[in-house]
C-alpha positions as CSV (number, residue, x, y, z in Angstrom):
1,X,0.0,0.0,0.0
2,X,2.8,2.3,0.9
3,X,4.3,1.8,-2.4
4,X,1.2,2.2,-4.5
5,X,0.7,5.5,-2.6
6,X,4.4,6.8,-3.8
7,X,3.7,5.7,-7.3
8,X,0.3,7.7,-7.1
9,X,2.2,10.5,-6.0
10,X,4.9,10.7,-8.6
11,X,2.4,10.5,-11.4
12,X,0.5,12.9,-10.1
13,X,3.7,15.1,-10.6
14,X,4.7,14.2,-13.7
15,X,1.0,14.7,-14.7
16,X,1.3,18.1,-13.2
17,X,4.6,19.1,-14.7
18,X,3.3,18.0,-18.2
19,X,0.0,20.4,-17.6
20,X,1.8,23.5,-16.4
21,X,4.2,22.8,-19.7
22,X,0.8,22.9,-21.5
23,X,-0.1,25.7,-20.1
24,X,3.0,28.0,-20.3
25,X,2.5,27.4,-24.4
26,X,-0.9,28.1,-24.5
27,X,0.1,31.0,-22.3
28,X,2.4,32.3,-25.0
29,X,1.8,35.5,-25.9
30,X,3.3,34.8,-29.8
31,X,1.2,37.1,-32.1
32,X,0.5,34.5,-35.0
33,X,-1.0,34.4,-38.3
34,X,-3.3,31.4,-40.0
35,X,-2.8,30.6,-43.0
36,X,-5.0,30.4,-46.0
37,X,-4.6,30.4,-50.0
38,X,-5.5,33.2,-51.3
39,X,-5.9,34.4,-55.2
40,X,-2.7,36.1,-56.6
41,X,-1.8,37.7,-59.9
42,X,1.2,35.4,-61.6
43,X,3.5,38.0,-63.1
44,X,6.5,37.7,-65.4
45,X,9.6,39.8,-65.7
46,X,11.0,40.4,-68.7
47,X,14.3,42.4,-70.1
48,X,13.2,46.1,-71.6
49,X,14.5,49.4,-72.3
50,X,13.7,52.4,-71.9
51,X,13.1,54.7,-75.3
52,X,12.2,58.2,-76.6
53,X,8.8,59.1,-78.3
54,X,10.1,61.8,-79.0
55,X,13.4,61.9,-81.0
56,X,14.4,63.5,-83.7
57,X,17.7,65.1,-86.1
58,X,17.3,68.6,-87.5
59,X,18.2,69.3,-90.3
60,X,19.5,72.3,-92.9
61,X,16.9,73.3,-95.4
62,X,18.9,75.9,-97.3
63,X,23.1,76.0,-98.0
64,X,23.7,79.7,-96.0
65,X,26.7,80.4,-93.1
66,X,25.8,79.5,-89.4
67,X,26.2,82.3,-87.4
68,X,25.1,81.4,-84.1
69,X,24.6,78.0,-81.8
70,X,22.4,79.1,-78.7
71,X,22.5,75.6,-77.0
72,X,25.0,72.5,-76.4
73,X,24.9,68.7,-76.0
74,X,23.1,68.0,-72.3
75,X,20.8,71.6,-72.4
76,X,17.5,71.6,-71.6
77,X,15.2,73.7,-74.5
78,X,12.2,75.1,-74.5
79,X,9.8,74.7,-77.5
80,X,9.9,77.3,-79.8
81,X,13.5,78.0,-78.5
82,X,16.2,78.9,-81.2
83,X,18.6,76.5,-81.7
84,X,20.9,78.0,-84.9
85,X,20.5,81.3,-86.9
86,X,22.1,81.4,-90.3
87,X,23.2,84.6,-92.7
88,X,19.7,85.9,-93.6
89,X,20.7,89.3,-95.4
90,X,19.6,87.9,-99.3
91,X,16.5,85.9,-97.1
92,X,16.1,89.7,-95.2
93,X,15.8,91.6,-98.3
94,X,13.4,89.5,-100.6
95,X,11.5,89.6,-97.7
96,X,11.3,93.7,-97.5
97,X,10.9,93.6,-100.9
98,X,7.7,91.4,-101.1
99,X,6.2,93.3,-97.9
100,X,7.0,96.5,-100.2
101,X,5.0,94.9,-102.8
102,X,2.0,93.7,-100.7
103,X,1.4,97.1,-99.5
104,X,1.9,98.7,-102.8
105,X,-0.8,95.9,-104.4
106,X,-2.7,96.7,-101.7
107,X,-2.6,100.5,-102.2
108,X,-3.9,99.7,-106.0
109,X,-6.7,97.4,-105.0
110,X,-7.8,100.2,-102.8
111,X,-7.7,102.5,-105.6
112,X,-9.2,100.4,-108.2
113,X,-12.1,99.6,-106.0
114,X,-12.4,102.7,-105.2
115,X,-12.8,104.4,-109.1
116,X,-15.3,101.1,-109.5
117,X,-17.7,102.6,-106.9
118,X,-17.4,105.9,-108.8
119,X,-18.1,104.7,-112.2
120,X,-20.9,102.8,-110.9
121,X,-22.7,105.9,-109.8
122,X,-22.1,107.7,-112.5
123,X,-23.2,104.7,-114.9
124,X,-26.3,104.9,-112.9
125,X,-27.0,108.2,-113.9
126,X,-26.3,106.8,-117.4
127,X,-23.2,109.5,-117.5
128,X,-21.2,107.1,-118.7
129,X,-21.0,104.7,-121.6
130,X,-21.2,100.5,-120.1
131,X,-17.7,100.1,-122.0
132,X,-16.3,102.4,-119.3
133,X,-17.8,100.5,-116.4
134,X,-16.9,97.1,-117.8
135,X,-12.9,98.5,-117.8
136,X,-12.9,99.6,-114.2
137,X,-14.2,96.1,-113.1
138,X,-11.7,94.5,-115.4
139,X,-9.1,97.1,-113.5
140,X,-10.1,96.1,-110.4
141,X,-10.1,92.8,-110.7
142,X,-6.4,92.7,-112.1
143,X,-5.7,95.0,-108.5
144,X,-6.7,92.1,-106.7
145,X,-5.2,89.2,-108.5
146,X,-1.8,91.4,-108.4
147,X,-2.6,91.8,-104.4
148,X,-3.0,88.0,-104.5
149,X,0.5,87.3,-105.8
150,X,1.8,90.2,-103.6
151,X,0.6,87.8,-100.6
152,X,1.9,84.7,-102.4
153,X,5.5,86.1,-103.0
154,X,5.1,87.7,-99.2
155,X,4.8,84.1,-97.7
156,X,7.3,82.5,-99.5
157,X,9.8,85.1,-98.6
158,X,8.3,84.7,-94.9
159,X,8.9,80.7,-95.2
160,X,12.4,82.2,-96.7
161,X,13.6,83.8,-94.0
162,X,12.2,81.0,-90.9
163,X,14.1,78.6,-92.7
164,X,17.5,80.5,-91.6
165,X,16.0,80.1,-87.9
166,X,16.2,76.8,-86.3
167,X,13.8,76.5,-83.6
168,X,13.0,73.6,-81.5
169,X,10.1,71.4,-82.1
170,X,9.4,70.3,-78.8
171,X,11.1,70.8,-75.5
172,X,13.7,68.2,-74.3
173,X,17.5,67.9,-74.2
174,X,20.0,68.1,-76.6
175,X,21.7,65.0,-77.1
176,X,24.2,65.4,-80.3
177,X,25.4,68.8,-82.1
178,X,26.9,68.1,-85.9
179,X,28.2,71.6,-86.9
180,X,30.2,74.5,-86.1
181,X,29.6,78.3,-86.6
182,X,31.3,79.3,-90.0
183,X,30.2,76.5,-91.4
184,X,28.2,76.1,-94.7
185,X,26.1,73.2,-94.3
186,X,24.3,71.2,-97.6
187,X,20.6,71.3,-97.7
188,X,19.9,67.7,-96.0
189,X,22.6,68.1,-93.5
190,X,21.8,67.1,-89.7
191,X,22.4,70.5,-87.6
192,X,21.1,68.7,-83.9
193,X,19.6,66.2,-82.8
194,X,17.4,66.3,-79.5
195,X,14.6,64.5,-77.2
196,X,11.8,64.5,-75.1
197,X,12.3,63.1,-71.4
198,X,8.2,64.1,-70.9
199,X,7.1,61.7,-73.5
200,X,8.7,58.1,-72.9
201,X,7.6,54.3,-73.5
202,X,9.4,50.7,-72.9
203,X,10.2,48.2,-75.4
204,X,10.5,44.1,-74.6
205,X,10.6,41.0,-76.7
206,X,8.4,38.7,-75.1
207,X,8.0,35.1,-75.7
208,X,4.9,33.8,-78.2
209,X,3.4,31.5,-75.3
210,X,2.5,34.6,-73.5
211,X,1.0,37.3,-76.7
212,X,-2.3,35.3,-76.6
213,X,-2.5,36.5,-72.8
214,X,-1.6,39.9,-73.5
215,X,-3.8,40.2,-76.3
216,X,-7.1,39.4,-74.5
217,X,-6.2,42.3,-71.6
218,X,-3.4,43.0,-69.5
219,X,-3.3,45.1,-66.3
220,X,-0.9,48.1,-66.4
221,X,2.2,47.3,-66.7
222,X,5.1,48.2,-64.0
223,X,8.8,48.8,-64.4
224,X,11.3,48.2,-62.6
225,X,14.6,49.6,-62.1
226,X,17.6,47.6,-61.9
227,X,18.9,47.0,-58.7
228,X,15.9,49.0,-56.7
229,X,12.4,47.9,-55.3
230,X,9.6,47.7,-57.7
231,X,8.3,50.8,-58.8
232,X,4.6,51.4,-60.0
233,X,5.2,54.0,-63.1
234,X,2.0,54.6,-64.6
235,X,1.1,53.2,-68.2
236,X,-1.1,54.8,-70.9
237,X,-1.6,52.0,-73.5
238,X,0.4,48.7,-74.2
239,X,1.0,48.0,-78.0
240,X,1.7,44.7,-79.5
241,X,3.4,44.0,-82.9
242,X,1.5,41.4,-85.2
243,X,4.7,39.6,-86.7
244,X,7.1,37.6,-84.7
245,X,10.8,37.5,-85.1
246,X,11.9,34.9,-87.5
247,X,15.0,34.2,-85.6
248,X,13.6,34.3,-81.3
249,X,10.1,33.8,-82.0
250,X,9.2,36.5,-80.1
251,X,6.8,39.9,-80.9
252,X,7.7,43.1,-80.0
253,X,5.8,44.8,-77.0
254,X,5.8,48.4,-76.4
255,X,4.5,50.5,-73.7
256,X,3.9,53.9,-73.6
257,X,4.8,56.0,-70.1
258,X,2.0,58.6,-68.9
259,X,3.7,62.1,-70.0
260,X,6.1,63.6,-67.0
261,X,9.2,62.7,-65.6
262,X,9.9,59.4,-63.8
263,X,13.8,59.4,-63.7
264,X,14.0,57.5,-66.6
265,X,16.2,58.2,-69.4
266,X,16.3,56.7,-73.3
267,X,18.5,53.3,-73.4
268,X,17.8,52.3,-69.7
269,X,17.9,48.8,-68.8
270,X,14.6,48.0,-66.6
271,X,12.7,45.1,-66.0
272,X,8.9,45.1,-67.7
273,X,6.5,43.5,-65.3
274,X,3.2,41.8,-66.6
275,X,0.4,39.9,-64.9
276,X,-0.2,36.8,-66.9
277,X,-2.5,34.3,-64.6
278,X,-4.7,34.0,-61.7
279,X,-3.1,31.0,-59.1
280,X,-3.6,30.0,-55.4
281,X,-1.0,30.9,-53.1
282,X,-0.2,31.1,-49.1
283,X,1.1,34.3,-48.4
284,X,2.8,35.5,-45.1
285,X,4.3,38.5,-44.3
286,X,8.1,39.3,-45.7
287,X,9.2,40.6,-41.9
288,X,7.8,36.7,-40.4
289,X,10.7,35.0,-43.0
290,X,14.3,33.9,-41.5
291,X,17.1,34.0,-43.5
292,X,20.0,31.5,-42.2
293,X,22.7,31.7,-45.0
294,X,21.2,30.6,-48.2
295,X,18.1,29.0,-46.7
296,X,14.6,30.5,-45.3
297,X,12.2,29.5,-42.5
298,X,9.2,30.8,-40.6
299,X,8.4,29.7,-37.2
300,X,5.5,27.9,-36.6
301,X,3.6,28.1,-33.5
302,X,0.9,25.2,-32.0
303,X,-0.9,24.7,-29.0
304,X,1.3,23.4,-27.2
305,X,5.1,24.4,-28.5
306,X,6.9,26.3,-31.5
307,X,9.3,25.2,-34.2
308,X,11.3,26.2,-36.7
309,X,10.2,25.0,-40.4
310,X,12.3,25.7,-43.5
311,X,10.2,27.2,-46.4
312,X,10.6,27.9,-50.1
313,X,9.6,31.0,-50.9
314,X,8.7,33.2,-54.2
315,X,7.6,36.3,-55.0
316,X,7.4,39.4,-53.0
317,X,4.2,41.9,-53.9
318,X,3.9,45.5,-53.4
319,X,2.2,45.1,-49.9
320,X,5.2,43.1,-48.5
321,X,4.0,39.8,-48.5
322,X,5.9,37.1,-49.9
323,X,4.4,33.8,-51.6
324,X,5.1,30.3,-49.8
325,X,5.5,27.5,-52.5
326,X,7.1,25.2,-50.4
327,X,7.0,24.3,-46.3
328,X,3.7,25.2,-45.3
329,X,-0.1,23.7,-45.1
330,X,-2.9,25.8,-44.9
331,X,-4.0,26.4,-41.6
332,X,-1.2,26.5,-39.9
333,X,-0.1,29.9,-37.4
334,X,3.2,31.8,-38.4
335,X,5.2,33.8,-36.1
336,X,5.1,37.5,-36.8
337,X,7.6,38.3,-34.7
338,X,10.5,35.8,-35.7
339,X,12.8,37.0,-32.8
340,X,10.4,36.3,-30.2
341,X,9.5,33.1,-31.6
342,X,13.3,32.2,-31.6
343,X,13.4,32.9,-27.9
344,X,10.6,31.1,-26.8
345,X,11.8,28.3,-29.3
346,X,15.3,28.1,-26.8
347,X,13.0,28.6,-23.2
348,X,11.1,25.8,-24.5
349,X,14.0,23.7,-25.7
350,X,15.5,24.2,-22.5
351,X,12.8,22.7,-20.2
């Protein structure tokens, strides 16, 4: 009997020891996370750059001396803005001359239409023979065709002159100058060539398996900048090119930027980002993952204890979670506080 009643005891202690372990988990004060698959967006990466919509090479439209160069490779322009003035003096004075005609034609016209109204009046008081009337119509129609020409000969010398003013066509920056002043460029010569940083898009070869995709409706695209997080630049319209290279078997994408700056510049390497599919994934917060050389973990947490579970994991999204391929079952609580879950993880180890 004495014996039975020491081997009640000491089970009643182990019992009791086993309990208060049980409760010191459940007593844990672990903030934890269930798990559940949720829908995702499957995207794909793929290599683009970065060009111009805007680009273009000026060039001369006459053979005349440059005599001035307002702006330099790497300055900003404004539109309108003139880039090179040539030797305008023969330009200059065919264009006095022809606003000396205009207002001499004009002069005439007046005249001419004046003596009309005059012979008119007198015709109507049948002072005046209809042979006299029928000249100073005639008259004053040859005024005005005269005027006419004057104008003509007026805008050509106008169009004359401009061409010895190069002005920019849009703003942007100048990226290459191909003359001196002095010089005497050929008609057809490039002068400068410049571009728009407002007005960009992004260009990527992307695999056929993935154009049938694209072609019935793709979210806006994102780019992403080498060696930085993912940025979300804003896209206007995504344009896909209806023949495939005969070599990579792969179509041409292009994607135009909304108009601003986004720190981009023409011949960029970025990364174009595209969502593809629909696919169930469990996601868990990027600050819950362990990183222990080159493999990653979570720490799980049940009723009763907490352990450490190596995980593959796969993309990150924009709102910091990270998708779990590998490592983990639905249902199951993550630690989101991996430090306190590696400290309990020793106490309990210890016990």
């Amino acid at each position: 009997m004495i014996r039975l009643a020491i081997l009640n005891l000491l089970l009643l202690g182990v019992f009791h020891s086993f309990s208060l372990s049980a409760a010191e988990a459940n007593q844990t004060k672990l903030e934890s996370l269930p798990l559940q698959y949720e829908d995702v967006v499957v995207q794909r990466r793929f290599d683009a750059k970065v060009e111009a919509v805007h680009k273009s090479t000026i060039a001369a439209q006459l053979s005349e001396r440059i005599t001035e160069i307002n702006f330099d490779v790497d300055d900003y322009v404004e539109q309108g803005s003139v880039l090179i003035r040539f030797k305008n003096t023969q330009q200059r004075a065919r264009l006095e001359q022809a606003q000396a005609g205009l207002r001499e034609a004009s002069v005439a016209s007046k005249d001419a239409e004046t003596e009309l109204e005059r012979i008119r009046g007198i015709y109507a008081k049948k002072l005046v023979a209809k042979a006299v009337l029928d000249k100073a119509s005639a008259n004053y129609k040859g005024a005005l065709a005269r005027e006419t020409r004057a104008q003509a000969r007026l805008k050509e010398a106008q169009e004359q002159f401009e061409k010895t003013i190069v002005r920019a066509p849009y703003a942007g920056i100048v990226t290459q100058r191909h003359v001196e002043i002095g010089e005497i460029p050929s008609i057809g010569k490039p002068l400068m060539t410049g571009l728009s940083l407002d007005r960009l898009r992004v260009v990527s070869d992307v695999p056929q398996g993935f154009i049938s995709v694209l072609r019935d409706g793709c979210c806006p695209a994102r780019i992403i900048l080498p060696g930085e997080q993912q940025q979300n630049i804003s896209t206007q319209k995504l344009t896909i090119f209806p023949i495939a290279d005969s070599k990579s078997h792969s179509f041409k994408i292009r994607v135009d930027l909304d108009k601003g700056q986004h720190g981009l510049y023409p011949g960029m390497f970025v990364k174009l980002v595209l969502d593809i599919d629909t696919q169930k994934r469990l996601m868990v917060p990027s600050t819950a993952l362990v990183f222990r050389g080159e493999v990653t973990g979570v720490y799980v947490v049940t009723e009763s204890r907490v352990v450490f579970r190596l995980v593959k994991s796969g993309q990150m999204h924009n709102d910091g979670r990270v998708e779990i391929h590998a490592g983990l079952e639905q249902g199951e609580y993550v630690a989101l506080d991996p430090i306190a879950a590696g400290i309990f993880l020793k106490e309990q180890q210890t016990q």
